[in-house]
N, C-alpha and C positions, 0 to 999 in steps of 0.2 A: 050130289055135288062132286065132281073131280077132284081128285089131293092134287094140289100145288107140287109136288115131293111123289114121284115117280119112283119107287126102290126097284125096279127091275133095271134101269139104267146104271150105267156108270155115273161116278161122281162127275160133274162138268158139268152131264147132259140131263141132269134128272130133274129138273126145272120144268114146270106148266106156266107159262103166263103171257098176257098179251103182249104186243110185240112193243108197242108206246109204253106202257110198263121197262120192259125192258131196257128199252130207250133213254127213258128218265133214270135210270140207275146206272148207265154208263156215262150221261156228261152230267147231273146236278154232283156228285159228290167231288170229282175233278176241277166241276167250277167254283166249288165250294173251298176246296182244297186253294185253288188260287187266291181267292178271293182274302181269304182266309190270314192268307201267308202277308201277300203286299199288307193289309191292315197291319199286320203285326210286325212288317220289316218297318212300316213309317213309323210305329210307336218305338218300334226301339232305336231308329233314325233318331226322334226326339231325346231320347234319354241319354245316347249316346255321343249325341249332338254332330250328325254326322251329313255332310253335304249332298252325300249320297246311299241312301239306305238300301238302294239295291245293288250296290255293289259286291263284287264278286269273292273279297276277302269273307273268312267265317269267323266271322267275333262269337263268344261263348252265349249274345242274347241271340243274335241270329240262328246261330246253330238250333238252339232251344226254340224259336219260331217256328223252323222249319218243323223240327220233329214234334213238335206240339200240332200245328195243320195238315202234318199228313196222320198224325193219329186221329185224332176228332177226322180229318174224312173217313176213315176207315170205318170207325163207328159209327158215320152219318149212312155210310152206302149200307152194312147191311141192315145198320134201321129202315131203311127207305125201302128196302126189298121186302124185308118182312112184313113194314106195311103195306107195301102195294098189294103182294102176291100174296099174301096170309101163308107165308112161309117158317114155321119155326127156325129159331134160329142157330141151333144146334145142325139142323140140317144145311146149313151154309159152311160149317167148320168141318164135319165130316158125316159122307154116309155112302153104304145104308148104315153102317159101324158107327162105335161112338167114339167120341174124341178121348186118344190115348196120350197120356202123359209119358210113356213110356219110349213110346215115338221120337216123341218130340224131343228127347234126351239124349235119345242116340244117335238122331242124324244132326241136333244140336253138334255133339263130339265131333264127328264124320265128318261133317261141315268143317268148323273151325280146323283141322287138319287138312283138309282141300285148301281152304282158301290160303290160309297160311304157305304154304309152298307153294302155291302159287304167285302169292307175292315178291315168294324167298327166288324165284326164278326171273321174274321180271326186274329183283333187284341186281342180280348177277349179268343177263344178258342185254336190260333196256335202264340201265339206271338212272338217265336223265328223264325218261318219258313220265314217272307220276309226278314231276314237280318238285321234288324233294331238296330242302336246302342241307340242314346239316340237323344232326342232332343236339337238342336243348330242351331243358325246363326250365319255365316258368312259372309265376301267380296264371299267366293267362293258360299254361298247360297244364296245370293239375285242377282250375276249373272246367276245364275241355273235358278231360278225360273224367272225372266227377258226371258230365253231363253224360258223356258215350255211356258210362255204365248205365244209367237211371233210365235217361231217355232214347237212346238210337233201339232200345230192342219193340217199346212201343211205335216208334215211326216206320220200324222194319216190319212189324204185326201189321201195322193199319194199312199199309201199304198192300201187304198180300190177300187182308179181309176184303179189299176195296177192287185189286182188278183180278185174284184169282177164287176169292170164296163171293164175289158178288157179279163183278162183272163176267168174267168166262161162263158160268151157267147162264146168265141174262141173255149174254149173246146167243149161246148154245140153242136154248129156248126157241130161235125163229127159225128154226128146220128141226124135223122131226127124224129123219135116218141118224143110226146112237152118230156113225162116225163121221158124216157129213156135219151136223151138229157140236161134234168136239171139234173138228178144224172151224169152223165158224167162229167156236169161243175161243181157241186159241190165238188165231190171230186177231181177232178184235183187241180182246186182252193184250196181249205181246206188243200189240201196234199202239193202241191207249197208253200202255205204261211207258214206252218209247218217249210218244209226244209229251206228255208230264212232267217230264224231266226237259225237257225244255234245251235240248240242244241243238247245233245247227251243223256241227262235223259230222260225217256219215260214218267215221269209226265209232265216234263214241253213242251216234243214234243207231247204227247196226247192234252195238255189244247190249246197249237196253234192250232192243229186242228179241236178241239171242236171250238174256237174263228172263224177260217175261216167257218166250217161249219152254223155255226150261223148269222154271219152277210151274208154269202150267202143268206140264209135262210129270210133273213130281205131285202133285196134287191128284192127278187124275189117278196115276199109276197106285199110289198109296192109296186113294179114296177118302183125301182128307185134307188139309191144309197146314196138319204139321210139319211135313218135311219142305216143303217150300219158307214156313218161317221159319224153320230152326236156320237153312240154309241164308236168308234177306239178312236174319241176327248177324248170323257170324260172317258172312260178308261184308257188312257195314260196320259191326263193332270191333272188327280185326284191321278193315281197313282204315275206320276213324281215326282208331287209334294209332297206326305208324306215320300217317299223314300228319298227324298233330305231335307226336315224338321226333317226326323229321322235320318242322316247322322253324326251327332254331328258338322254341321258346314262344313265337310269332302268333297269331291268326293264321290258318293256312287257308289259300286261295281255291276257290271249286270255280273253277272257270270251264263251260262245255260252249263255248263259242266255236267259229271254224276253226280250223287246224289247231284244234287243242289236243286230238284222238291223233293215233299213229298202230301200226302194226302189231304194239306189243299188247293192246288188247285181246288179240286173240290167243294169247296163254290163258286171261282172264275168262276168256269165252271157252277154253277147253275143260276151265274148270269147272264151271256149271255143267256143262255136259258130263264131267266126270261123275259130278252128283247124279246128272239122271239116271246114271248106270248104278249109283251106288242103292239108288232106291232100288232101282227094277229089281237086281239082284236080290235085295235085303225082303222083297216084299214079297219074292216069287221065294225064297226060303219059307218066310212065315206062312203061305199056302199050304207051300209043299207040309212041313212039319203038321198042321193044323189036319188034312187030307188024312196023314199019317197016323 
């Protein structure tokens, strides 16, 4: 019988399995994910007695919905994969290598200094474009921020278990050349996590797909899926958090309708790029020295 887990491959492309296989592990966990979420915005609709629960402000139960439905997707796609394909699941986090905590700690740091100044720039040259009211705390911002620490690093995880430790190899899977195969999972992945996010501005659906392509990109190059989450963590819990410090105390609003997005995403976008370099660099060192 064939192994599922191909180790002469790069990570992305090292996947065997039917192409319907495949298939199913790119929309059951996304629709599961949606599915998921509205259930849990009407219940918290109910509790917070709200006329409209899918609106676009972020109350601290919403927030917690969200990051709760996209973790459980994360761990429904690569259970679904390991069933389909009789895939260990270790082999979905990283290979042919084993999952390093050491990684994940460094480009953890790495990250959080990227994004960081990168915010620090968009607040100097584009200050009105994230939304930002003024700064305040409240009861509602110190349970906000209570919640970013606990929960946004599990919805940043599930998120990259879900379109680059599950779906990018799935994709990969239905072509067999390594690099024809990694562009296949790439953009499927990059374009899936795009749509997911559910916007309709082409800056802010451009910058998803730059962000998907990217962390693909760091996945592949590492041969693993820690530097993609360290990087999803500290983008999301860097940016949670100033979003919600500059909220005046408030709920603050995630609005990706049309002309929500404007130009100064693409500092945002130069910084994920900056991370792929930060990998490539960091990872073609640890060769080089390992060689040595």
């Amino acid at each position: 019988m064939t192994s599922p887990v191909d180790g002469s491959r790069p990570f992305g492309a090292h996947l065997r399995m039917s192409w319907w296989k495949a298939l199913l592990v790119i929309i059951v966990p996304s629709l599961g994910m949606v599915v998921l979420q509205v259930v849990l915005y009407q219940l918290v609709g109910v509790v917070e007695g709200s006329d409209d629960p899918l609106a676009a402000t972020f109350t601290p139960l919403k927030f917690l919905a969200v990051n709760v439905s996209v973790g459980a997707a994360g761990a429904l796609a690569i259970g679904l994969l390991v069933w389909l394909a009789k895939v260990p699941w270790r082999r979905l986090i990283s290979a042919p290598r084993a999952f390093d905590p050491r990684r994940l700690t460094e480009y953890l740091l790495g990250a959080a200094l990227l994004v960081g100044a990168g915010i620090g720039v968009v607040a100097l040259v584009a200050p009105d474009a994230p939304g930002w009211t003024a700064f305040g705390v409240s009861a509602t911002t110190i349970v906000m921020l209570i919640l970013i620490l606990l929960t946004t690093p599990l919805q940043a995880a599930g998120e990259e278990l879900m379109f680059r430790g599950a779906v990018l190899p799935a994709a990969a899977s239905w072509v067999r050349p390594v690099r024809p195969a990694l562009a296949v999972g790439l953009m499927v992945a990059s374009l899936a996590f795009a749509v997911m996010h559910g916007s309709t501005d082409p800056w802010l659906f451009g910058y998803y797909a730059v962000f998907g392509l990217c962390t693909g990109l760091m996945a592949i190059i590492s041969r693993g899926i820690e530097a993609p989450v360290a990087f999803h963590v500290a983008n999301n819990v860097v940016a949670t958090t100033v979003n919600t410090l500059m909220a005046d105390g408030e709920a603050f609003p995630l609005d990706r309708s049309t002309d929500t997005g404007d130009a100064s995403l693409l500092i945002l976008a130069a910084v994920n790029v900056g991370m792929v370099v930060l990998v490539w660099l960091r990872e073609r060192r640890r060769r080089t020295r390992k060689a040595a």
